[in-house]
C-alpha positions as CSV (number, residue, x, y, z in Angstrom):
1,X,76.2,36.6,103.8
2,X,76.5,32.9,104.3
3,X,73.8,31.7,106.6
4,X,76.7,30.4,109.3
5,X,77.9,34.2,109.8
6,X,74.6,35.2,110.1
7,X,73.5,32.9,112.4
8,X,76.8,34.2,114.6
9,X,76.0,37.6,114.0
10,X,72.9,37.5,114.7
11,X,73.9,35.4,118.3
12,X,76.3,38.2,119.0
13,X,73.7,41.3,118.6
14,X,71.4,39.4,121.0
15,X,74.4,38.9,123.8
16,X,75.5,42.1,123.1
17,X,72.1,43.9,123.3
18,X,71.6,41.5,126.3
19,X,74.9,42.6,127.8
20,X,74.5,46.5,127.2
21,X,70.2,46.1,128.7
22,X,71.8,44.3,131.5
23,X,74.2,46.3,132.4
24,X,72.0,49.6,132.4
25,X,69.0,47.9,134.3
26,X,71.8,47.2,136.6
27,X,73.3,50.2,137.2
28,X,69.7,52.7,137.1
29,X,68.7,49.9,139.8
30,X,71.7,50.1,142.3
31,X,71.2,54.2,142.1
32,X,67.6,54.1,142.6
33,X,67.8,51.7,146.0
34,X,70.2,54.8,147.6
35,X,69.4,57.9,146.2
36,X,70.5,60.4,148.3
37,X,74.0,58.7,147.9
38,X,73.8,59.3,144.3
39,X,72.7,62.5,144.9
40,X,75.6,63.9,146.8
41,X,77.6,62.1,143.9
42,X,76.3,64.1,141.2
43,X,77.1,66.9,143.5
44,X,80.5,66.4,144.0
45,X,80.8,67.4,139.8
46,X,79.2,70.7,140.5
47,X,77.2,71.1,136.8
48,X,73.3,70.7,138.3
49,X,71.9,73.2,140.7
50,X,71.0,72.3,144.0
51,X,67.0,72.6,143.3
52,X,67.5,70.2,140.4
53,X,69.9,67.4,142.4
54,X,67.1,65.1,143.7
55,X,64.6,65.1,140.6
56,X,68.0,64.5,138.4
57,X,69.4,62.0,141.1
58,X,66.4,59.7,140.8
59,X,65.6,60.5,137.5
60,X,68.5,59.7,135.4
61,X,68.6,55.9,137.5
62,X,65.8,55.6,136.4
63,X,65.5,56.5,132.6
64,X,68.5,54.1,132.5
65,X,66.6,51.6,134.3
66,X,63.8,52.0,131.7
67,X,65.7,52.4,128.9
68,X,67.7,48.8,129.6
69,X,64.9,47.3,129.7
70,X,63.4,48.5,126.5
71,X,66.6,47.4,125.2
72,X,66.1,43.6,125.9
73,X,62.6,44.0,124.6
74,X,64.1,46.1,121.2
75,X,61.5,48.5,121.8
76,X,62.2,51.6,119.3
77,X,64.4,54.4,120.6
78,X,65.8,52.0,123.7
79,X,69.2,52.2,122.0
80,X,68.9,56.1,121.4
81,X,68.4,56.3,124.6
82,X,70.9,54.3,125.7
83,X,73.8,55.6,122.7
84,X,72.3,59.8,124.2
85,X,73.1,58.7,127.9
86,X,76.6,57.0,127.3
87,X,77.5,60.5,125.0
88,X,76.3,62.4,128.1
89,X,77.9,60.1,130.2
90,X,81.0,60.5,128.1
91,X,81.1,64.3,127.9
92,X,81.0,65.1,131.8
93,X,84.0,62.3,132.8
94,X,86.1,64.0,130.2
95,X,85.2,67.2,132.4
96,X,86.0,65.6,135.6
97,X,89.1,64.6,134.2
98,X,89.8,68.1,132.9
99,X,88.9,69.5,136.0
100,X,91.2,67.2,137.4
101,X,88.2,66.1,140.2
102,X,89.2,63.5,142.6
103,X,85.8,62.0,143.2
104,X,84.0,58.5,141.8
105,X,82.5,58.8,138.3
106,X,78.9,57.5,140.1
107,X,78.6,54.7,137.6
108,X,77.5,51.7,139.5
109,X,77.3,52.3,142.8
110,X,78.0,55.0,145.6
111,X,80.9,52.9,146.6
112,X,83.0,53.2,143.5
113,X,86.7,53.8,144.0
114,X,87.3,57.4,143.9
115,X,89.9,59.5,142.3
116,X,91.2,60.8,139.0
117,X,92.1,56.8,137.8
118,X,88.4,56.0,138.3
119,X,87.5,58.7,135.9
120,X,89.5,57.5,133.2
121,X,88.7,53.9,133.8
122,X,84.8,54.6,133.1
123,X,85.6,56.8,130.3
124,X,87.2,54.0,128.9
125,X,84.4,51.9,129.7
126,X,81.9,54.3,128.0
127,X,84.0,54.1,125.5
128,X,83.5,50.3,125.0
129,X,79.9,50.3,125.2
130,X,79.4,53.1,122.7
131,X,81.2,51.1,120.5
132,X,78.9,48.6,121.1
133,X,76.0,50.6,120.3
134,X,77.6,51.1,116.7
135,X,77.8,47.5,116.5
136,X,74.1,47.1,117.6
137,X,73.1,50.0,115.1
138,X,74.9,48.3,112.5
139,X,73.3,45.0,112.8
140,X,70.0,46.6,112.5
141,X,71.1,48.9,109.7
142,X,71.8,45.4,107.8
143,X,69.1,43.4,109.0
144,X,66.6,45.4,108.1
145,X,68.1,46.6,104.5
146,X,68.7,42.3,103.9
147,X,65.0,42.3,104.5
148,X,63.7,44.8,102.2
149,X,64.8,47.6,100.0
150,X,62.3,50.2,101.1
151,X,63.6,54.2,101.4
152,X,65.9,55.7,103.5
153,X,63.0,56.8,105.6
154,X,61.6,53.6,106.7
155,X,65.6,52.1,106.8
156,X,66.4,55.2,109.7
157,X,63.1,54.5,111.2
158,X,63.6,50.7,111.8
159,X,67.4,51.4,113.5
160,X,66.6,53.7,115.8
């Protein structure tokens, strides 16, 4: 790889890892300051039991707080993290859509548009950012098998 590309690509991980930390230290943050709006968000989909709403409405803000910010530092696992959430993420708009719910997907803020549009438009979005997480992945995968040839063990280690 000529040393120009890599110097782009290696600009572009950093902006993009920037971009994804960013964006998840945003969103956990904007949860965490109202809660109880969150909360009564999550409830609207109906898949966590009423005992379990308040632990999982300010813990998930803040594992993605956490987890953003691991992900500006490259802490290992940040981006598993991250990549686990969005899959999760992923998996219960595709049932609100299915379910044809008529509610905000909770993403940002408790003052999302609503309805069955908004769904789709942050499964799209999801979407988008898991594909950056291959990018990021990828990157990594090369970076560190450019560095040294060491086993498969130590190469999986080093990307997650």
């Amino acid at each position: 790889m000529s040393s120009r590309l890599a110097k782009i690509n290696s600009w572009s991980y950093r902006l993009l890892r920037f971009a994804l930390g960013g964006l998840f230290i945003y969103s956990g943050a904007v949860k965490l300051a109202d809660v109880k709006g969150f909360a009564a968000m999550i409830s609207q989909y109906q898949l966590v039991p009423d005992q379990l709403l308040a632990p999982v409405a300010f813990g998930l803000p803040a594992i993605e707080l956490a987890a953003g910010l691991c992900l500006l530092f490259e802490v290992p696992g940040a981006l598993s993290a991250i990549s686990g959430m969005l899959l999760m993420f992923i998996t219960i708009l595709w049932y609100g859509i299915l379910k044809d719910l008529d509610i905000d997907c909770g993403c940002f803020s408790t003052e999302e548009l609503t309805g069955h549009d908004s769904l789709r438009q942050a499964l799209y979005r999801d979407f988008v950012m898991v594909f950056v997480c291959g990018y990021l992945y990828l990157f990594r995968y090369r970076r560190t098998r450019s560095e040294q040839r060491p086993g498969i063990g130590a190469i999986f280690r080093k990307i997650i």
